[in-house]
Every structure is written in C-alpha cells, then in structure tokens.
C-alpha positions in Angstrom: 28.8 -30.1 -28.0 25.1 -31.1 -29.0 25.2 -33.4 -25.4 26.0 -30.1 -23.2 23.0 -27.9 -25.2 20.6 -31.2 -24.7 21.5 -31.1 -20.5 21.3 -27.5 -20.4 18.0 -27.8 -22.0 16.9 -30.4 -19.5 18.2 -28.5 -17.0 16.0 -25.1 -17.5 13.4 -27.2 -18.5 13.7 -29.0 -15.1 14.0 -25.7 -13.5 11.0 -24.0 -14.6 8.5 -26.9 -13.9 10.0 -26.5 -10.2 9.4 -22.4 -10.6 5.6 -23.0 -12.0 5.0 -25.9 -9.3 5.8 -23.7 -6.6 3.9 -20.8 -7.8 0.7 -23.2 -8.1 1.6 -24.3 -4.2 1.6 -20.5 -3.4 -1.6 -19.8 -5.6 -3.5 -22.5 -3.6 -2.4 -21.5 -0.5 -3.7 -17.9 -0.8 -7.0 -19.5 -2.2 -7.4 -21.6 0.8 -6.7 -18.8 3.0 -9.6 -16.7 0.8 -12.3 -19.6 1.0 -11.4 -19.7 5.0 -11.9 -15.8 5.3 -15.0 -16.1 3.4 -16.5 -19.0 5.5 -15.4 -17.0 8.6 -17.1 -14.0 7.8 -20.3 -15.4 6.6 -20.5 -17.3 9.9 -19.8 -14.8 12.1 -22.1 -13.2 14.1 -20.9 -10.5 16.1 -20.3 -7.6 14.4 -18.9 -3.6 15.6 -20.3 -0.5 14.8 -16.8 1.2 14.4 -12.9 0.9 15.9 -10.8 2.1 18.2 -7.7 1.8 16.0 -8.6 3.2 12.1 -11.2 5.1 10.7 -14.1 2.9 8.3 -15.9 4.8 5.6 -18.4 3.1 3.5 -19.8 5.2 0.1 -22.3 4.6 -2.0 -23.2 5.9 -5.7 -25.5 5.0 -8.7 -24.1 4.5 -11.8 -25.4 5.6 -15.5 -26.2 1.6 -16.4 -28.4 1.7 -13.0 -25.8 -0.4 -10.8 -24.3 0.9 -7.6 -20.8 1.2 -6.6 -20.2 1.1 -3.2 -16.3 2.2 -2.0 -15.2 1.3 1.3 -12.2 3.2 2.2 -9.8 2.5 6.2 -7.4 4.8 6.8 -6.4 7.3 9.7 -4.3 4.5 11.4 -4.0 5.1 15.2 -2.4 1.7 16.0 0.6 0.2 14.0 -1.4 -2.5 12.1 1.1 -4.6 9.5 -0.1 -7.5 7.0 -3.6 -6.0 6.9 -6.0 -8.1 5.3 -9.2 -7.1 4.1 -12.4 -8.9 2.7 -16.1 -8.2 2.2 -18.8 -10.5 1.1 -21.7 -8.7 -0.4 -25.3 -9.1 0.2 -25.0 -12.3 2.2 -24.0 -14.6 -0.9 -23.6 -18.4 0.2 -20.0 -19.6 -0.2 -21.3 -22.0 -2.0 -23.2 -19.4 -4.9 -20.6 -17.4 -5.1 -19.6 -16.4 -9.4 -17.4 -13.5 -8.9 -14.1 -12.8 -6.4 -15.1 -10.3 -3.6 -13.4 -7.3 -3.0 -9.9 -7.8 -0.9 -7.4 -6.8 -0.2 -3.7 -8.1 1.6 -4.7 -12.1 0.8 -3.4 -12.3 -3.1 -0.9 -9.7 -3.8 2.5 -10.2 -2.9 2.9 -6.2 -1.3 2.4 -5.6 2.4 -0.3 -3.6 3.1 1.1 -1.9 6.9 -0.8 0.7 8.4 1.3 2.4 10.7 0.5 5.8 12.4 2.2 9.4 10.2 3.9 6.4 8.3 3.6 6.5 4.4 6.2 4.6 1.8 4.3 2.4 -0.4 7.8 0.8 -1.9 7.7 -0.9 1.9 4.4 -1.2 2.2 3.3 0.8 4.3 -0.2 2.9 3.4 -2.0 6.0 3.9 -4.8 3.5 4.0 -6.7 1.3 2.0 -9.9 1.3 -0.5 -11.7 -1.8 -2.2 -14.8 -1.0 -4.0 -17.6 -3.5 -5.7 -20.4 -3.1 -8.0 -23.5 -4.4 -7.1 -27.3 -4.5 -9.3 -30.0 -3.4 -6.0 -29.9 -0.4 -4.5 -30.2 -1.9 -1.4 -26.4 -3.3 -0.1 -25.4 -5.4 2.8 -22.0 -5.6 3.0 -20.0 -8.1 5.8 -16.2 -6.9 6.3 -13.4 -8.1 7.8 -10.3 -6.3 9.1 -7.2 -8.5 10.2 -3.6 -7.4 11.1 -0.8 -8.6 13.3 1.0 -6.5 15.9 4.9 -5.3 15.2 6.2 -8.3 16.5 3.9 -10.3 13.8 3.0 -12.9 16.4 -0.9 -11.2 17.8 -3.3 -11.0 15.2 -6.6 -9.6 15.6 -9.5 -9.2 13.3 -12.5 -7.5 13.5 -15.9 -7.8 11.5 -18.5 -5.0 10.3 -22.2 -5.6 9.1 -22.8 -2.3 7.0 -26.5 -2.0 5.3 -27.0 0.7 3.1 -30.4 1.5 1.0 -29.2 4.0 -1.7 -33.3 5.3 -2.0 -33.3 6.1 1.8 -33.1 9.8 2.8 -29.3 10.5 4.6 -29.6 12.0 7.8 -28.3 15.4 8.5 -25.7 15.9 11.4 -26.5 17.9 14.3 -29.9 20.2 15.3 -32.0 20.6 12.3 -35.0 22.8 13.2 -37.7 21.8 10.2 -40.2 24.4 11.6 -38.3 27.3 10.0 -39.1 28.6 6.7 -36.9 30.0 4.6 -38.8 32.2 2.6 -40.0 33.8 6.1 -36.5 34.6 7.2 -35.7 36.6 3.8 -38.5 38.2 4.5 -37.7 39.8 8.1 -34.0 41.1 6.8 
C-alpha cells in the first residue's frame, strides 16, 4: 500500500514540475514578445496622427503628490480588429534604462482583447474598447504607442504607431471661431 502512495506521489510531483515548466515557457515567450514590441516602437520612426479604423484619446491630469496621470483610452471600433495588442513607452526611455513595465495591454493576459464593430461580450473577449494609463513625474509627456491586431481570419496583422506630446502647463486650444475682441462685460451692458 505505502509503494502505490510513494508512485502516486512521484507521479503529481512529476506532473506539476511539467505544469510549472510550461508556464515559465509561456511566461518567456510573452516577455520576448514585450522586449520585441518595445525595441520596435522605440525604433520606429513614422508615426500617424490618427486612424481610419478606431477612435485614440489621450488625457492628461495632475495629481495631489504633483505627478501626472495620463489615460489613453481606443474605442469606437469601425473595423473588426481581434488579438489587439497595445504598448506605450513613455518619454522616450532606452530599452536598455527601463525600471518599471510600460503600460499594455493584449501581450500578458491570457483574455482576448477583440474589437469588433456594435459587438460587446467581455466573457469572449470582445471590448467596448480599451484604456491603459501611466503615471509619470514632469508635466511634460511623450508618449510612443502601438496598435496591433489581426484581421478575422487571424492571418493579416497590421500595427500602427502614434507619437503623442503633451505639456500639461500649455494652454488647450478651444475648438472652432473664438472672437477674443469681444468683451463680456460690454455685451451685458447693451441687453
């Protein structure tokens, strides 16, 4: 009886070094694939302004401890995108000087990320879009962003790269006509 426990022992024990091994092989893996992504897009340059197939928002606050949190939200699919991956590297840090994990998304988790047009069912992976976000210490932000996805058929992938430079001090621009020759003490005046 003790010689059946002892091989079932061995036998689990056998099993789970096979379990961990192949969860290190998988670990690696992604972490090649991050260290690739992050080589690619700190070599690249050619960047877009925006895309023809999702909407790109980029945010950017100042926190109480006088750090800034920038939010970078895609969404508003109008292509069916699936396995999205998603990367930034902030303030043009070397691969090489890099102490922290960027912001991604797609490249570590096991979920899908899909992006697929009036589609939303996040137990299948598919998203009403996606947000990373980072903290960083200046107020002054450069942020280099990738966007990959394959097509339905997962055999064309495509990825496309964003240089967004933000200083949190300068004044936003207003939208449209903006007369600043008006005064608005005069026109509560006339009424």
């Amino acid at each position: 009886m003790l010689k059946k426990w002892m091989i079932i022992l061995v036998i689990f024990t056998l099993g789970g070094c096979t379990l961990f091994d192949q969860e290190d092989k998988v670990l690696t893996q992604k972490m090649q694939r991050y260290q690739a992504y992050y080589t690619s897009i700190f070599d690249n340059d050619r960047f877009i302004d925006y895309s023809d197939f999702y909407d790109i928002e980029f945010f950017l606050n100042e926190l109480p401890d006088r750090t800034y949190r920038y939010d970078l939200i895609i969404d508003n699919p109008r292509i069916a995108m699936y396995d999205v991956e998603v990367m930034i590297v902030e303030n043009d840090t070397d691969p090489e000087d890099i102490d922290k994990m960027m912001p991604n998304a797609g490249i570590f988790e096991d979920a899908e990320y899909n992006l697929v047009p009036f589609q939303f069912n996040s137990d299948k992976g598919y998203r009403k879009g996606i947000a990373l976000s980072g903290i960083v210490d200046q107020p002054v932000v450069t942020l280099r962003v990738m966007v990959a996805w394959k097509d339905y058929a997962k055999v064309n992938s495509t990825r496309e790269f964003f240089l967004i430079q933000r200083d949190f001090n300068a004044p936003t621009e207003i939208p449209g006509d903006v007369d600043n020759d008006v005064d608005m003490d005069d026109e509560d005046e006339t009424e």
